[in-house]
N, C-alpha and C positions, 0 to 999 in steps of 0.2 A: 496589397498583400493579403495572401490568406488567413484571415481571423476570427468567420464569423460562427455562430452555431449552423447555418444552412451548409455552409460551405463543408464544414469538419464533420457532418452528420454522424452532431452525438446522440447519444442517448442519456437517461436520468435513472438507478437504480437506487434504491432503498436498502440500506442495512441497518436494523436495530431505528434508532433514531436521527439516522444518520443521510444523508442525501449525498453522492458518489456521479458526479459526471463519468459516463463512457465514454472512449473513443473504439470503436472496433475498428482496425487496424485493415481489415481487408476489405473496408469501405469505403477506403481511401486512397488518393490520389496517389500513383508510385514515385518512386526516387526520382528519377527525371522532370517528372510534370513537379513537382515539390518544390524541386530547387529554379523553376522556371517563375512559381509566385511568390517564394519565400525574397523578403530582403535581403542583399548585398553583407547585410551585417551577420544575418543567423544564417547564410549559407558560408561566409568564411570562417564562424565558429565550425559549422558542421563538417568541415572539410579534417578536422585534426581527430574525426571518428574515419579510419580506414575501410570498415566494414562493411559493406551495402546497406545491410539488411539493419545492423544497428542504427547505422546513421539514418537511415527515413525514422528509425523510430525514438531516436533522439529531437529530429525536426519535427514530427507529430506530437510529441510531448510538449515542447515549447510553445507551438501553435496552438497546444490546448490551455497552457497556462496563460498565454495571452489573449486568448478568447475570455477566460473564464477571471483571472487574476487582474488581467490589462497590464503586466511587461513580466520580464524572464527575472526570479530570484535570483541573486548570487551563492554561491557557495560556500558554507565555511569549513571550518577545517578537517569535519568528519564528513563532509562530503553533502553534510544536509542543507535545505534549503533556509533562508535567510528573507523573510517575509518581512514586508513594510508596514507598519503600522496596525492596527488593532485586528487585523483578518490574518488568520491562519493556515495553511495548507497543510496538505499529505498527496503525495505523487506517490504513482506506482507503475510500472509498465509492466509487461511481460508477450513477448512473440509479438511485437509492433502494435498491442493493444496496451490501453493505458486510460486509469484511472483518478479520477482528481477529486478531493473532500476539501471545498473551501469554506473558510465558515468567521464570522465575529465572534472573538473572543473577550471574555470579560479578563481582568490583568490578576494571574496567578493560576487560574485557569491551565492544563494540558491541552497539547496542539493535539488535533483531530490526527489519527495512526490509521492509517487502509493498507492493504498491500493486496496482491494480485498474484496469487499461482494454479497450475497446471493442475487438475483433479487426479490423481494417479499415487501407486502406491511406491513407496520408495524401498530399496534393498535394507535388510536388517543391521548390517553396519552405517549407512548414512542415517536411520532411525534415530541409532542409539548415540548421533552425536548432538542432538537436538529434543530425545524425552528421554524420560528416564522408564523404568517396569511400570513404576502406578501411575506413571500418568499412558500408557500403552493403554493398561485396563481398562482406564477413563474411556480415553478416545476411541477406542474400536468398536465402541457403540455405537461410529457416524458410521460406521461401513468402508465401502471400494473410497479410498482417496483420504481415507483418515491422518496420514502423517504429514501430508502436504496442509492437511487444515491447520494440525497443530503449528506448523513450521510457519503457514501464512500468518499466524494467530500471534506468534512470538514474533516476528516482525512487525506489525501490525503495531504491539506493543511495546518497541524498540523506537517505532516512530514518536507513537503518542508523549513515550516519557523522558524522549532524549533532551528535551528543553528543560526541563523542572529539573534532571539527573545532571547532564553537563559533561559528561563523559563515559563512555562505549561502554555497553555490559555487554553478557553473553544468555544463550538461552538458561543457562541454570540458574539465572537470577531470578526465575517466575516459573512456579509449578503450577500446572491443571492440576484443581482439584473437586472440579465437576463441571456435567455436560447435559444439557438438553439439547435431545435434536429432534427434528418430527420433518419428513423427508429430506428434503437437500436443503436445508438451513435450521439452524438453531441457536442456540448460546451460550461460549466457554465461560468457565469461571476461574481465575489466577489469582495469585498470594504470590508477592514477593518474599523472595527466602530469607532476604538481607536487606538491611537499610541503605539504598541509597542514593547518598548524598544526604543536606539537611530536609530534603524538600520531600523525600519520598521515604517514608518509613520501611519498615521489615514486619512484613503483615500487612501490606496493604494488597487492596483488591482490584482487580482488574476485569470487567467486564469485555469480553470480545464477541459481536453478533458475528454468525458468518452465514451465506448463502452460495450456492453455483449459480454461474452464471455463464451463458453464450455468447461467444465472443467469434466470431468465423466460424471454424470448424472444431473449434475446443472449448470444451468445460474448463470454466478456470471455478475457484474460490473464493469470493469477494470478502474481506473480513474486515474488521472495523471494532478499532481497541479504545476504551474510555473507562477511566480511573474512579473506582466509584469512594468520593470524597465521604 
């Protein structure tokens, strides 16, 4: 079976203090050849994704958790992943490239939050479903591709806090409210608006690194969200 890092040629990218396995997506083997060294087992999973193009990059993602994790999480009920024992992830795909933060965590500790979007700028109603005016002002300081940062950034931070939290918030639960950037990376800074749950207060801080990164033929956003205790 296909599992190794020669085979999957990743790559290793740095965010913040963060280490971020790559898969670039168009360096890899197509849907055919795929399901020709995937096992019996994760090609009849991959058979209930219809879509071509999803489904290699649903098998590419598995293949890189089991390269890097050694087996596939389970599911729970928000769709997140369900990790064994004291190692932590954060998955991320996007256009059949796909991102993995695995890492030892100490117990109480936030799970490591990465996510993966497309560097471009989005229309003024998709904007404003996801910042609000000051946090606009904040962000337009990174330039060409600033609302996909922010949106990578609040995901990123959806990942990291959903475990300590225990149930689904929305971006308005966490305002930017400052940015450094120095070319195509730098560092958001976030405050939750509201407590919650027990575990996570109202005013707490959220540090997100972000950088661009080449992936094929597109600039994506690598960001990387960590709760500053």
């Amino acid at each position: 079976m296909l599992n190794s890092f020669e085979s999957l040629r990743l790559r290793v990218e740095t965010v913040g203090l963060r280490t971020v396995v790559c898969l670039d997506g168009s360096l890899q083997l197509d849907l055919d050849e795929l399901r020709r060294v995937i096992s019996p087992d994760l090609a009849k999973l991959a058979d209930a994704i219809k879509h071509p193009e999803r489904q290699r990059e649903w098998i590419l993602s598995r293949l890189l958790l089991i390269a890097i994790a050694g087996y596939i999480p389970e599911k729970g009920d928000y769709g997140e992943l369900l990790w064994n024992g004291p190692h932590k992830g954060s998955l991320t795909h996007k256009k059949s490239h796909v991102a993995l933060a695995f890492q030892l965590l100490s117990p109480g500790t936030d799970d490591p939050g990465i996510d993966l979007e497309l560097v471009r700028d989005l229309h003024d109603e998709l904007q404003l479903e996801f910042v609000n005016t000051n946090e606009i002002e904040i962000a337009s300081k990174i330039g060409v591709g600033w609302s996909t940062a922010v949106f990578s950034a609040k995901e990123a931070i959806f990942k990291c806090l959903f475990r300590s939290v225990g149930f689904r918030f929305y971006f308005e639960a966490v305002d930017l409210i400052d940015l450094c950037a120095a070319g195509d990376q730098g560092i958001m800074m976030f405050r939750t608006t509201r407590k919650l749950g027990p575990n996570v207060a109202s005013g707490s801080l959220v540090r997100v690194d972000f950088k661009q990164v080449r992936l094929g033929a597109d600039e994506f956003w690598l960001t990387s969200a960590r709760r500053r205790l």
